[in-house]
C-alpha beads as a LAMMPS data file, in Angstrom:
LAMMPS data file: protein, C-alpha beads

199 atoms
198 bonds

1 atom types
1 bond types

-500.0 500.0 xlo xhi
-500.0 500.0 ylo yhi
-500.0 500.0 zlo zhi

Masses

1 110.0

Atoms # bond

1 1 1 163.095 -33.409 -148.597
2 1 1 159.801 -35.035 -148.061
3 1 1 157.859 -35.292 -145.054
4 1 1 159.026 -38.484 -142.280
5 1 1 156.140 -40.767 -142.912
6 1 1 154.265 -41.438 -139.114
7 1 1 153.122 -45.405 -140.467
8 1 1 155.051 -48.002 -141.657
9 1 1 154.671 -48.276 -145.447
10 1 1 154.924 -51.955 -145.569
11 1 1 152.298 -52.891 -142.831
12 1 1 149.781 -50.944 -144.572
13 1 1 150.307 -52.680 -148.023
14 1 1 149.883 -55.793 -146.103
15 1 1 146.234 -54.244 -144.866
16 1 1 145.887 -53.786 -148.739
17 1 1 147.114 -57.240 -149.856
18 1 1 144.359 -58.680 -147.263
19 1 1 141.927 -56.718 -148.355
20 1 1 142.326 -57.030 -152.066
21 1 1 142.491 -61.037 -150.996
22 1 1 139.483 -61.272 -149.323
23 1 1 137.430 -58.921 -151.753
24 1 1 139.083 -58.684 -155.359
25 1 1 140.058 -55.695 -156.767
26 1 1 136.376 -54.306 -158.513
27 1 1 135.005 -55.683 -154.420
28 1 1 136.537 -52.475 -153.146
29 1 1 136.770 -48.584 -153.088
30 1 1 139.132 -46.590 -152.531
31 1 1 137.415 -45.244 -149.328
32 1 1 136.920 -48.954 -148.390
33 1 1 141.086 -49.515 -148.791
34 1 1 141.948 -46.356 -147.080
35 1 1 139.867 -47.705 -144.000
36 1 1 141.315 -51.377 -144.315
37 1 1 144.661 -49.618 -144.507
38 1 1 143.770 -46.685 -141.796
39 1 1 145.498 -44.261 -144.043
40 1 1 143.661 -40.902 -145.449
41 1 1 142.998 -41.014 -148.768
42 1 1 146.205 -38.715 -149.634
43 1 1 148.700 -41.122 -147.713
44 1 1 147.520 -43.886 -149.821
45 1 1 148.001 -42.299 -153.431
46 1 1 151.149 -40.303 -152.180
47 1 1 152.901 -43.840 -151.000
48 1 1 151.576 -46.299 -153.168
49 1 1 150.140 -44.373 -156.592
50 1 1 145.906 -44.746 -157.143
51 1 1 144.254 -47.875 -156.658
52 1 1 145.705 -49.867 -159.725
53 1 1 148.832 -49.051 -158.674
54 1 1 148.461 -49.968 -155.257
55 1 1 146.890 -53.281 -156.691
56 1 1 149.997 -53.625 -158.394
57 1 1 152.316 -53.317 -154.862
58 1 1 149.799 -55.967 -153.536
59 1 1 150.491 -59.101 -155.802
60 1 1 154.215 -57.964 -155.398
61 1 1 154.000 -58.054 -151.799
62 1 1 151.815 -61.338 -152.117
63 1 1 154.316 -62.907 -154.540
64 1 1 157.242 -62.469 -152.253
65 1 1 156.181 -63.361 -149.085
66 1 1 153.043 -65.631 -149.251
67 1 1 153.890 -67.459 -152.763
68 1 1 157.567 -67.071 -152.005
69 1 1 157.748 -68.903 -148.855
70 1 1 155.375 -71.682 -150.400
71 1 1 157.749 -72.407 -153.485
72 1 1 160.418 -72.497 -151.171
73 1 1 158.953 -75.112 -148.881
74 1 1 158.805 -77.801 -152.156
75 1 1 162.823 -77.335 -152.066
76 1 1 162.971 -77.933 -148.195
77 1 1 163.176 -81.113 -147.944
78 1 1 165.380 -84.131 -149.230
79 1 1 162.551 -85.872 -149.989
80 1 1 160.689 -84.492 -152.660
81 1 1 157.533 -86.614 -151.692
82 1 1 157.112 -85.486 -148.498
83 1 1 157.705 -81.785 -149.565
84 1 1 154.791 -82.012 -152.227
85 1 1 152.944 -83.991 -149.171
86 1 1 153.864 -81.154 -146.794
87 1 1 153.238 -78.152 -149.154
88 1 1 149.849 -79.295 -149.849
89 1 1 149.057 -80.186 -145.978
90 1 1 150.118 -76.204 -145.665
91 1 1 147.904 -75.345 -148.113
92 1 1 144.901 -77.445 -146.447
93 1 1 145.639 -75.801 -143.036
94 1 1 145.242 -72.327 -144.473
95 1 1 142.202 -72.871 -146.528
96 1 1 140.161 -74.046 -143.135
97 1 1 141.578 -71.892 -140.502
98 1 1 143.810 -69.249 -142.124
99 1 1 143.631 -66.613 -145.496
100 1 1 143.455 -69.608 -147.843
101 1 1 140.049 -69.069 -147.219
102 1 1 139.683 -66.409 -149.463
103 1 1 141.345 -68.179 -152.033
104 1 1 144.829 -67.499 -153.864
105 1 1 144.955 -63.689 -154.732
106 1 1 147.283 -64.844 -157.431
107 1 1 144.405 -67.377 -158.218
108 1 1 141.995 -64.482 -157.922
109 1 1 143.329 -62.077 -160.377
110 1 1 144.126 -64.458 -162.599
111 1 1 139.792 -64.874 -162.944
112 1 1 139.298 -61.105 -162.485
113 1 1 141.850 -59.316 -164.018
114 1 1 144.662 -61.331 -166.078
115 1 1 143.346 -61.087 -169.357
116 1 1 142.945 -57.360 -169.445
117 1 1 145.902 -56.410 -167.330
118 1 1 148.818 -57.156 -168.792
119 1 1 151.129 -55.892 -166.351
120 1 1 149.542 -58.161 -163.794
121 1 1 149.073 -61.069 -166.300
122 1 1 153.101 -60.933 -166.520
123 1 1 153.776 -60.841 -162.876
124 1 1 150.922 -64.152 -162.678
125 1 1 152.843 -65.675 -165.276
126 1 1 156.419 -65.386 -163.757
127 1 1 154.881 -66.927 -160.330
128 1 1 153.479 -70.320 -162.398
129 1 1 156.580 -70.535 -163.947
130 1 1 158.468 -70.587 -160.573
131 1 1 155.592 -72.682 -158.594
132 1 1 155.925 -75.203 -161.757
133 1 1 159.571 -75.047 -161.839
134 1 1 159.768 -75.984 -157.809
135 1 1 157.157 -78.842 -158.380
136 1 1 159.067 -80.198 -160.915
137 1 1 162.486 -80.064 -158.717
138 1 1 160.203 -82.237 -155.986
139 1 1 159.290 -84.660 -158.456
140 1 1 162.609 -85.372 -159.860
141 1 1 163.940 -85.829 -156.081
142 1 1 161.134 -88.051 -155.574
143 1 1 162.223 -90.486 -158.899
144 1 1 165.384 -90.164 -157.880
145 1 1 164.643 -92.005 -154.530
146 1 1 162.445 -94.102 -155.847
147 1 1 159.456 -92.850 -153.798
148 1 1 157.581 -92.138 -157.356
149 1 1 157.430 -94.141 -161.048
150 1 1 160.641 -94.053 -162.570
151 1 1 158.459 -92.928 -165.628
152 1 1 156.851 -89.790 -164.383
153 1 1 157.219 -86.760 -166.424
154 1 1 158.129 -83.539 -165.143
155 1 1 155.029 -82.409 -167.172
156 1 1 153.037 -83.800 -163.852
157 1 1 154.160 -80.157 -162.589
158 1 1 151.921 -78.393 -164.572
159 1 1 149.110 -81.063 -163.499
160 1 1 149.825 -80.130 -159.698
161 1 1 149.808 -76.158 -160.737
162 1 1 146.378 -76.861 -161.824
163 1 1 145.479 -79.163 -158.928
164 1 1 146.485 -76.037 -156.536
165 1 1 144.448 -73.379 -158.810
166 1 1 141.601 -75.839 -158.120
167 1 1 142.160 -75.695 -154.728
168 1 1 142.173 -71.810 -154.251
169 1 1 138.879 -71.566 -156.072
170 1 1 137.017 -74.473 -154.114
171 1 1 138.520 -72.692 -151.382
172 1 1 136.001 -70.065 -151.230
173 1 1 133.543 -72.577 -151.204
174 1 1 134.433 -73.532 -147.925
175 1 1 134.734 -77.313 -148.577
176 1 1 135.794 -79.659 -145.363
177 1 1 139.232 -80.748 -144.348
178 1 1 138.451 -84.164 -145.560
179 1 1 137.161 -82.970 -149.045
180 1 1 140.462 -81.235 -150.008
181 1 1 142.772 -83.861 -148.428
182 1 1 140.932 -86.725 -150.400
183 1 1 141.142 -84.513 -153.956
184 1 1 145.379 -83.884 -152.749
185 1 1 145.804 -88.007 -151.976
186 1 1 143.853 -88.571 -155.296
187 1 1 146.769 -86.043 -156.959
188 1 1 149.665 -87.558 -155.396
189 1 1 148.669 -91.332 -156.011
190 1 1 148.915 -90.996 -159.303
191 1 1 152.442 -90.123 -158.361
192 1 1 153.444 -92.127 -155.490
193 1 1 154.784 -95.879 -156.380
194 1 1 153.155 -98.496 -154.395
195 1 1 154.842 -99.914 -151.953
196 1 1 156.069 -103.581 -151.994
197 1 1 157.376 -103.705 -148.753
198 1 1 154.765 -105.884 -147.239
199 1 1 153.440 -107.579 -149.850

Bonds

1 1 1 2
2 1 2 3
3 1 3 4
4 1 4 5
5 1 5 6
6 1 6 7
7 1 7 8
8 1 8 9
9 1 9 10
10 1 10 11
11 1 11 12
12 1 12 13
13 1 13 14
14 1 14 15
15 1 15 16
16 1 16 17
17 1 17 18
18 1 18 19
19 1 19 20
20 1 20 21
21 1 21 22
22 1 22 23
23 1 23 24
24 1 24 25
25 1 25 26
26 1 26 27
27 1 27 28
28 1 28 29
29 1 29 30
30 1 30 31
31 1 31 32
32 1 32 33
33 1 33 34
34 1 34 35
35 1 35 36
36 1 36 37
37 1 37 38
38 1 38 39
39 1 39 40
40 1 40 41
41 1 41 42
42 1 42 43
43 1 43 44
44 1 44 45
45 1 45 46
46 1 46 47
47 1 47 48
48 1 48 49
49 1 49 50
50 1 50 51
51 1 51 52
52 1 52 53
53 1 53 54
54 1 54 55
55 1 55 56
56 1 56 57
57 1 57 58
58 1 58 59
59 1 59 60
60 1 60 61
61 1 61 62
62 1 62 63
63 1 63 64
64 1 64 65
65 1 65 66
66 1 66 67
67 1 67 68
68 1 68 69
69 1 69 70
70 1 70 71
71 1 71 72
72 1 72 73
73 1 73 74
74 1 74 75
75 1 75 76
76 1 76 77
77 1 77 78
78 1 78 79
79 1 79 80
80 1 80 81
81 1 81 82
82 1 82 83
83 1 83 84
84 1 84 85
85 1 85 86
86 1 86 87
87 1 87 88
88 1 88 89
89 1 89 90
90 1 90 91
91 1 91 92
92 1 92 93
93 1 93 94
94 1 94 95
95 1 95 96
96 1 96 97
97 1 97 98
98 1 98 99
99 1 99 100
100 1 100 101
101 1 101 102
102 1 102 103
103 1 103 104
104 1 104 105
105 1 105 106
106 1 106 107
107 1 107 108
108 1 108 109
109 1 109 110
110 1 110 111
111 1 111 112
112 1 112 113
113 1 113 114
114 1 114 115
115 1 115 116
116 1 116 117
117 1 117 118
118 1 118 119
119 1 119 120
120 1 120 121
121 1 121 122
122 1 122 123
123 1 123 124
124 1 124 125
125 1 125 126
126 1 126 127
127 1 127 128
128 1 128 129
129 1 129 130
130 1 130 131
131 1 131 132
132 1 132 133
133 1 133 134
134 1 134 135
135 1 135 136
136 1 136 137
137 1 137 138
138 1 138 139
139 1 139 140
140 1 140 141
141 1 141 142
142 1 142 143
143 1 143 144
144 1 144 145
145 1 145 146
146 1 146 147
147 1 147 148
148 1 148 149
149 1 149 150
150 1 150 151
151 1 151 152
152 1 152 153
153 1 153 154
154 1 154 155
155 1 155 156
156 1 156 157
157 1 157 158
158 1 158 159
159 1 159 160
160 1 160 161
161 1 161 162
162 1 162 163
163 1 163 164
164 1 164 165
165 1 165 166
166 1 166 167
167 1 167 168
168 1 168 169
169 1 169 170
170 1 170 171
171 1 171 172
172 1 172 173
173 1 173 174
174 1 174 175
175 1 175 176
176 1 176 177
177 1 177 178
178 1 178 179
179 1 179 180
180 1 180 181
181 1 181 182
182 1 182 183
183 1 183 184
184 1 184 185
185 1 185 186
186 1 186 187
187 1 187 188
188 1 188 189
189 1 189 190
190 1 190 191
191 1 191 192
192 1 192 193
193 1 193 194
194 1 194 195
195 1 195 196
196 1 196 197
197 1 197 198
198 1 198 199
């Protein structure tokens, strides 16, 4: 039997999923991600595999929890307008005071690393899919109530997909609050019906 590990395995891949975030995957060395992670050098490839591999772990780990709990926000609520309107005011609040800042790291290997790694172009694709998928549910909730043109396509889902890969790159330009909220109200008008109610 192997040795009891003394860390918990899944903290330190979080360590590693922050620190590929904030610095890419080329941005770092191994001695740099066994210090972000506070694990020797032999902990790291006997737990996770060399520094591809650990890569690898990371957009997992990113994927189901970060990504995972955004795509499941647009299927929150009954209204699908106000869950694109509150996804997007999530995605805001982390780009100015939380990791958004960094960007998307699914946004971020997709510019690095996607079109030489096909393992991790495969995982990228799978998340689109989904995030397109769960803008497209919002959007039919929205016609449905009449909160959007009867004669929006579901292709608008791919439009918002890009919208938010827009985002994560201006994001590490570190634009103002008022700069990304006018580019998502510019996005969702061309969704939103106008309202007649006091006209």
């Amino acid at each position: 039997m192997g040795q009891a590990k003394h860390f918990d395995p899944e903290d330190r891949l979080d360590r590693a999923v922050n620190a590929f975030w904030k610095n890419g995957f080329e941005g770092l060395s191994i001695q740099q991600l066994c210090k972000a992670m506070s694990l020797f050098p032999g902990s790291v490839y006997a737990t996770y595999g060399d520094k591809r591999q650990l890569f690898i772990k990371a957009v997992d780990r990113y994927i189901a929890t970060y990504s995972a709990e955004a795509v499941e926000m647009l299927g929150r609520d009954a209204s699908g307008l106000t869950a694109l309107r509150n996804y997007f005011a999530r995605l805001i609040d982390g780009m100015i005071d939380g990791n958004r800042r960094w960007g998307c790291l699914i946004t971020n290997s997709i510019v690095e690393m996607a079109q030489h790694e096909p393992a991790i172009r495969a995982k990228i694709d799978v998340h689109l899919v989904r995030l397109e998928t769960a803008f497209a549910g919002a959007i039919a909730r929205a016609k449905q109530a009449g909160e959007i043109h009867e004669d929006t396509s579901l292709d608008s889902a791919a439009f918002l997909v890009c919208v938010v890969q827009g985002l994560n790159v201006l994001a590490k330009t570190k634009p103002s609050r008022q700069k990304l909220e006018l580019i998502v109200s510019n996005a969702l008008s061309s969704l939103a019906t106008a309202r007649r109610d006091h006209s």
